[in-house]
C-alpha positions as CSV (number, residue, x, y, z in Angstrom):
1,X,-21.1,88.6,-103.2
2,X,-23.0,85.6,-105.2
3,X,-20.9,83.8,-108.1
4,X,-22.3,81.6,-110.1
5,X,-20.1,79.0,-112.2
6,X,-21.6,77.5,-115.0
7,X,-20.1,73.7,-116.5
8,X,-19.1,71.7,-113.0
9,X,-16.5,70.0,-114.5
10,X,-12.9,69.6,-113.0
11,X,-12.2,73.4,-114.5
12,X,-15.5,74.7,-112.8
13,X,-15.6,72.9,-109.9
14,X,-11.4,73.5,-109.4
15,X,-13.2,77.4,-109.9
16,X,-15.5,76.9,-107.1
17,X,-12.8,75.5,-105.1
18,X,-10.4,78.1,-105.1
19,X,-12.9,80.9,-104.8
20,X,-14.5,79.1,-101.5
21,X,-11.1,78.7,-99.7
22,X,-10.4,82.5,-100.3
23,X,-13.3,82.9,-98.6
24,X,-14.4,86.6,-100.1
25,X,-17.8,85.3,-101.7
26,X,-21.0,84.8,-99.4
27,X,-22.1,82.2,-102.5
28,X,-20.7,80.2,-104.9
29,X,-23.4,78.6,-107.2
30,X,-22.8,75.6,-109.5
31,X,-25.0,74.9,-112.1
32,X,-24.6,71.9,-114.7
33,X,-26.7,70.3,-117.2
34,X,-25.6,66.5,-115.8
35,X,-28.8,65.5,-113.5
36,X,-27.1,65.9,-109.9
37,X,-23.3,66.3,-111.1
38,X,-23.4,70.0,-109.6
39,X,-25.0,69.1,-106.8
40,X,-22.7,65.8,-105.5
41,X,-19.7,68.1,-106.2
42,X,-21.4,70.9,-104.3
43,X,-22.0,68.9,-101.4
44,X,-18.6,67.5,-102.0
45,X,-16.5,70.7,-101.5
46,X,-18.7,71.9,-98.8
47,X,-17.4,68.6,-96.7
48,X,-13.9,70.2,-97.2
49,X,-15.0,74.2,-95.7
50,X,-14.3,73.5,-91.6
51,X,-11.3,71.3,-93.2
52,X,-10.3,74.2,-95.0
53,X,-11.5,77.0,-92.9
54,X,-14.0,78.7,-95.4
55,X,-17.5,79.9,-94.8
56,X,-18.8,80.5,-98.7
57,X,-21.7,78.2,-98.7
58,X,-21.4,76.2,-102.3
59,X,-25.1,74.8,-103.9
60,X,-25.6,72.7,-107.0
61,X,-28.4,73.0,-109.5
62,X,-29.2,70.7,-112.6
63,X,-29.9,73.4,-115.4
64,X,-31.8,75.8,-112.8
65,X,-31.1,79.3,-113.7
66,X,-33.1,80.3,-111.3
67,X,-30.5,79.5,-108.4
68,X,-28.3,82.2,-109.9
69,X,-30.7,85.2,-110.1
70,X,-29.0,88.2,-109.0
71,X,-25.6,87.0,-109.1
72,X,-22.9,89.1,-109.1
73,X,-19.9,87.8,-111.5
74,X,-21.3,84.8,-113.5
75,X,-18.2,82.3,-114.8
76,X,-18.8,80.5,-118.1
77,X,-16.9,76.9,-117.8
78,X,-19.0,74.6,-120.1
79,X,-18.3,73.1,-123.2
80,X,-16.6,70.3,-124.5
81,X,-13.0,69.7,-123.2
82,X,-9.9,69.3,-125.3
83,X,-8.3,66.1,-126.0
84,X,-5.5,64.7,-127.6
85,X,-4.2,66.0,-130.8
86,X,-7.1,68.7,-130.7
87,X,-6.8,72.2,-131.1
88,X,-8.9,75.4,-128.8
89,X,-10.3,76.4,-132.5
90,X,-11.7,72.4,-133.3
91,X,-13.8,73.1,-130.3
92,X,-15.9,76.2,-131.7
93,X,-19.3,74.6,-133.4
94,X,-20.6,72.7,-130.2
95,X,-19.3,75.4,-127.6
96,X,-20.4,78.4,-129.5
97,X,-23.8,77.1,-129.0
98,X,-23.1,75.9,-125.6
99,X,-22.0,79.5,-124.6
100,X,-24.4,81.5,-126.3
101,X,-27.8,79.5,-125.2
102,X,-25.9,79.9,-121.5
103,X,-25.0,83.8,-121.6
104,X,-28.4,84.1,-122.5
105,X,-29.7,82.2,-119.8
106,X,-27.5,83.7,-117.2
107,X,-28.2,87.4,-118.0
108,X,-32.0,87.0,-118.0
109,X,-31.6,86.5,-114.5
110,X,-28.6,88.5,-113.7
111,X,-29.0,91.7,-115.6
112,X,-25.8,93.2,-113.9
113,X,-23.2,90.7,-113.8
114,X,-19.9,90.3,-114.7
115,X,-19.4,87.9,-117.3
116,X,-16.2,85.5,-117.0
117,X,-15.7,83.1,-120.0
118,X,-13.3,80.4,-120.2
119,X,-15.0,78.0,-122.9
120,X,-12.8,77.5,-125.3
121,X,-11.6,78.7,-128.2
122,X,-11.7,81.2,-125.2
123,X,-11.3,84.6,-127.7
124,X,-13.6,83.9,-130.3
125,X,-16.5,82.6,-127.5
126,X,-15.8,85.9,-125.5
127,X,-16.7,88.2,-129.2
128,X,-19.5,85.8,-129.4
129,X,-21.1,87.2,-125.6
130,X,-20.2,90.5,-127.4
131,X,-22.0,90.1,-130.4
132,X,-24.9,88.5,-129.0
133,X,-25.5,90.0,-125.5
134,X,-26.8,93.4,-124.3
135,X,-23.9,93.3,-121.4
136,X,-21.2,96.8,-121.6
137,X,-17.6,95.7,-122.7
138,X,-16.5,96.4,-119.7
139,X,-18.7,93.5,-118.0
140,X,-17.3,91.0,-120.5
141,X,-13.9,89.2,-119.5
142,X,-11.9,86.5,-121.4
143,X,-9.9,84.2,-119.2
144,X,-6.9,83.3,-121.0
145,X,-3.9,85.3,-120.3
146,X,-3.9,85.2,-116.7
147,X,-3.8,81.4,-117.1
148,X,-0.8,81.7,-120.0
149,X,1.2,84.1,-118.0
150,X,0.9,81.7,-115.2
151,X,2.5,78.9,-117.1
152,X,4.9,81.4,-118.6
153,X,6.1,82.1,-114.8
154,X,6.4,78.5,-113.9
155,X,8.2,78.0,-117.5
156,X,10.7,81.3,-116.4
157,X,11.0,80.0,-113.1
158,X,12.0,76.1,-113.8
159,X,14.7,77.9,-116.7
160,X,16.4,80.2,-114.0
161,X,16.2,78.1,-111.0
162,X,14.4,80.4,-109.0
163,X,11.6,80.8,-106.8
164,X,8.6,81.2,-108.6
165,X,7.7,84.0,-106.0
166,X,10.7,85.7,-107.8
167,X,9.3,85.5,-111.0
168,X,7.3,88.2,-113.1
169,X,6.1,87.5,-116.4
170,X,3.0,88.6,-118.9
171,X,1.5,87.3,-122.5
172,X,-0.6,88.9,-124.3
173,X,-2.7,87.9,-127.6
174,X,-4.8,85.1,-128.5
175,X,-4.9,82.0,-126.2
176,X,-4.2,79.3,-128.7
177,X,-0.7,77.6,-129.1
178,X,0.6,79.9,-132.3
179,X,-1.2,82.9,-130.8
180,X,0.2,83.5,-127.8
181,X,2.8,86.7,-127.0
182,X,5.0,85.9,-124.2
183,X,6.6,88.7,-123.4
184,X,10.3,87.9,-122.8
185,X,11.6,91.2,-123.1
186,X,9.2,92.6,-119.9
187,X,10.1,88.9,-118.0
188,X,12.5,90.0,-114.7
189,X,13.7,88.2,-111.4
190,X,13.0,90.8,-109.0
191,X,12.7,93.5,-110.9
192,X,15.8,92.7,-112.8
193,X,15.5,91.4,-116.7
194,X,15.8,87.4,-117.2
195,X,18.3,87.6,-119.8
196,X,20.7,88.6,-117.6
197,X,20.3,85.1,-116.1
198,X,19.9,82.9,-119.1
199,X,20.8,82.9,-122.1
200,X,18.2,84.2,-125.4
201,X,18.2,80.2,-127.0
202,X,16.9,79.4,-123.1
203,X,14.5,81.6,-123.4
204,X,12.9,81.3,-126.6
205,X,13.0,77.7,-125.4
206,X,10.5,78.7,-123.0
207,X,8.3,81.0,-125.0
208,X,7.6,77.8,-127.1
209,X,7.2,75.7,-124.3
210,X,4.6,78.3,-122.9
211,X,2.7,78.2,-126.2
212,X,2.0,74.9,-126.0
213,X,1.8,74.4,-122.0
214,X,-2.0,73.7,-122.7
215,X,-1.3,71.1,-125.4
216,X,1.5,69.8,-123.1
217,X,-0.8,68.9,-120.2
218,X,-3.5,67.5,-122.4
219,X,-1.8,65.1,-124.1
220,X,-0.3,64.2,-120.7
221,X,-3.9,63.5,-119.2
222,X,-5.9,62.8,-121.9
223,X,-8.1,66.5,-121.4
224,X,-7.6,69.9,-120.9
225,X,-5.7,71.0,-117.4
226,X,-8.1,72.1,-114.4
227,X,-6.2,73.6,-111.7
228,X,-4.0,76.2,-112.9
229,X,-7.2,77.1,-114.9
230,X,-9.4,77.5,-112.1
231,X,-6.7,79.1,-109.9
232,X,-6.5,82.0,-112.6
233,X,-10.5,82.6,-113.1
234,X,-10.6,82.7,-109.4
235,X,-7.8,85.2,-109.4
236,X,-10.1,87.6,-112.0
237,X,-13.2,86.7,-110.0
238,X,-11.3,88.1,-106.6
239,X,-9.8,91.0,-108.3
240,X,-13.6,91.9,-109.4
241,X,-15.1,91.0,-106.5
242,X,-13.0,92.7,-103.6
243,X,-12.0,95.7,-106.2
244,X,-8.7,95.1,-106.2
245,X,-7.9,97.3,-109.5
246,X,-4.9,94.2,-110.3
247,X,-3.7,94.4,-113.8
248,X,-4.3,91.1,-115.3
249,X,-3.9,90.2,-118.9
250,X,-7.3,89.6,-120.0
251,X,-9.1,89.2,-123.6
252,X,-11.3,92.1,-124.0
253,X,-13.3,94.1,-127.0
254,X,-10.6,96.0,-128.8
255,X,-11.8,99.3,-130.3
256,X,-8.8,100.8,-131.4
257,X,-6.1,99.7,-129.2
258,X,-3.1,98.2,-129.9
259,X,-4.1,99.1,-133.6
260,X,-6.8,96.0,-133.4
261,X,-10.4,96.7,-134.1
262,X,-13.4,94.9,-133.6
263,X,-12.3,91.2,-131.7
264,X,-11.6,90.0,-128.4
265,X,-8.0,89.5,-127.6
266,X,-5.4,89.4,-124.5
267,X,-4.1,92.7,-123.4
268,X,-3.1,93.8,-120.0
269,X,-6.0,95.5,-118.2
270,X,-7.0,96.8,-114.9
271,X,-9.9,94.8,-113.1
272,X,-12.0,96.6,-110.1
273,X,-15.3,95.9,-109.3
274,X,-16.8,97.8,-112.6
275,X,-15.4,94.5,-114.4
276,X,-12.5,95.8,-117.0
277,X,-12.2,99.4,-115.4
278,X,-8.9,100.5,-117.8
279,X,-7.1,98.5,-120.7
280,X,-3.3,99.3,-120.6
281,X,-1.6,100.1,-123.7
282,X,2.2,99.3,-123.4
283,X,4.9,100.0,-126.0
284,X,5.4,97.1,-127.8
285,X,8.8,96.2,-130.3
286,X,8.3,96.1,-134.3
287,X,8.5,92.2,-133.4
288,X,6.1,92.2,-130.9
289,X,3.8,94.5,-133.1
290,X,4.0,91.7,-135.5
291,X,3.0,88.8,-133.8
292,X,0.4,91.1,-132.5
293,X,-1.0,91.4,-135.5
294,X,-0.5,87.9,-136.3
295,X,-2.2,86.5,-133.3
296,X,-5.0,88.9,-134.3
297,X,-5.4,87.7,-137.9
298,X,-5.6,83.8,-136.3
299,X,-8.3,85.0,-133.8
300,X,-10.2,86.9,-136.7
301,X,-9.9,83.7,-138.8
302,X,-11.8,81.8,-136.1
303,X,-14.1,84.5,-135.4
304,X,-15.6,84.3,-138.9
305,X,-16.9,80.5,-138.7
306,X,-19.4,81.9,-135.9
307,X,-23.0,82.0,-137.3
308,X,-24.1,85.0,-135.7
């Protein structure tokens, strides 16, 4: 099992991290365009592996595609971070040609892999692979609400004063801070619904503070978070890679479901080694319909300044 994570910044290199100490991959390969920035952090987390007990070897190249011929999920980290006061959507002229020129660069040597993308705005660059790659649907993965429901969880978990272990929590729709759907109604504490636990002005309190748990951090650190990020792409990446058929929101070509045609968006689906193997339509409230459809219209919006 060969990965290859592209853009070794703190996301991609907290990517290569997690997936190393889980230790299902035979290779992790990090690729940047920074002359030997993949390669020091390469040789950096390999220092850590009798530390932390892993045997996935890690390499670095410098803009080599070469090094990641015949790899098996490909993760697409590069781009131009957030900063302060900055929205995902601000990001979309230099990443869109960031991610296409990589996706490009990636497939001509990996005809078969599984493409992750987390560039952001995360949606809109995922339709982008779409529209501009030969790659099935099914091979082509947003990361965006495996991250969101993580910070919905912690959010959930810090309102009721629980473990998070007894938490269980999804959101769906567009990964931007107005996009997102948490899921309230679904949330539970061990099966049993969090409203019986708190109260419904608690809980909206956290669906906003969700929304904007990526705006939180970066105006706390000056860029975009790193370790919750690359927790939850190494989450999709094991899921793929050890065919674990975990339901994981995930944004995904919509053809159709959810009443949503024709953009990439978060919805729960079922991810096996095939890449997306099912999308899962649940039944959603007239309210959650609408912000559905909301969410959809902001991600459409964005999608429309790509020059395809």
């Amino acid at each position: 099992m060969k990965v290859t994570v592209v853009g070794a910044g703190a996301v991609g290199a907290s990517c290569a991290e997690y997936i190393a100490i889980k230790d299902f991959a035979s290779e992790v390969v990090l690729l940047d365009i920074k002359e030997g920035y993949a390669e020091g952090k390469a040789m950096d987390l390999m220092q850590t592996a009798s530390l932390n007990g892993f045997d996935t070897k890690i390499t670095g190249t410098t803009n080599d595609y070469s090094k990641t011929a015949n790899s098996d999920i490909c993760v697409i980290t590069s781009g131009i971070p957030r900063k302060p006061g900055m929205t995902r959507e601000e990001l979309i002229g230099i990443n869109a040609g960031i991610v296409k020129t990589v996706s490009a660069s990636l497939i001509e040597h990996s005809p078969n892999t599984i493409m992750i993308v987390v560039s952001n705005p995360m949606d809109t660059m995922t339709y982008l692979v779409h529209k501009t790659t030969s790659l099935p649907k099914n091979r082509i993965i947003g990361m965006g609400g495996a991250l969101d429901s993580a910070r919905f969880k912690y959010r959930l978990a810090e309102a009721l004063g629980a473990p998070i272990s007894d938490v269980d929590g999804m959101v769906i729709g567009g990964h931007s801070d107005k996009g997102m759907v948490p899921l309230t109604r679904l949330a539970t504490r061990n099966s049993v619904p969090v409203s019986k636990f708190i109260s419904e002005e608690r809980l909206t309190q956290v669906m906003e503070d969700t929304k904007v748990g990526g705006a939180t951090l970066t105006k706390l650190l000056g860029t975009s978070a790193w370790y919750a990020p690359g927790a939850a792409v190494s989450g999709l990446v094991q899921a793929i890679a050890c065919d674990l058929k975990k339901m994981y929101p995930c944004s995904t070509l919509l053809e159709g479901e959810y009443g949503l045609n024709d953009l990439c968006i978060g919805v729960p689906v079922i991810l096996g080694r095939n890449g997306i193997e099912e999308i899962v339509e649940i039944e959603l409230t007239q309210a959650e319909k609408d912000h559905m459809t909301e969410s959809a219209e902001g991600v459409s919006k964005t999608n429309a300044l790509l020059e395809l």
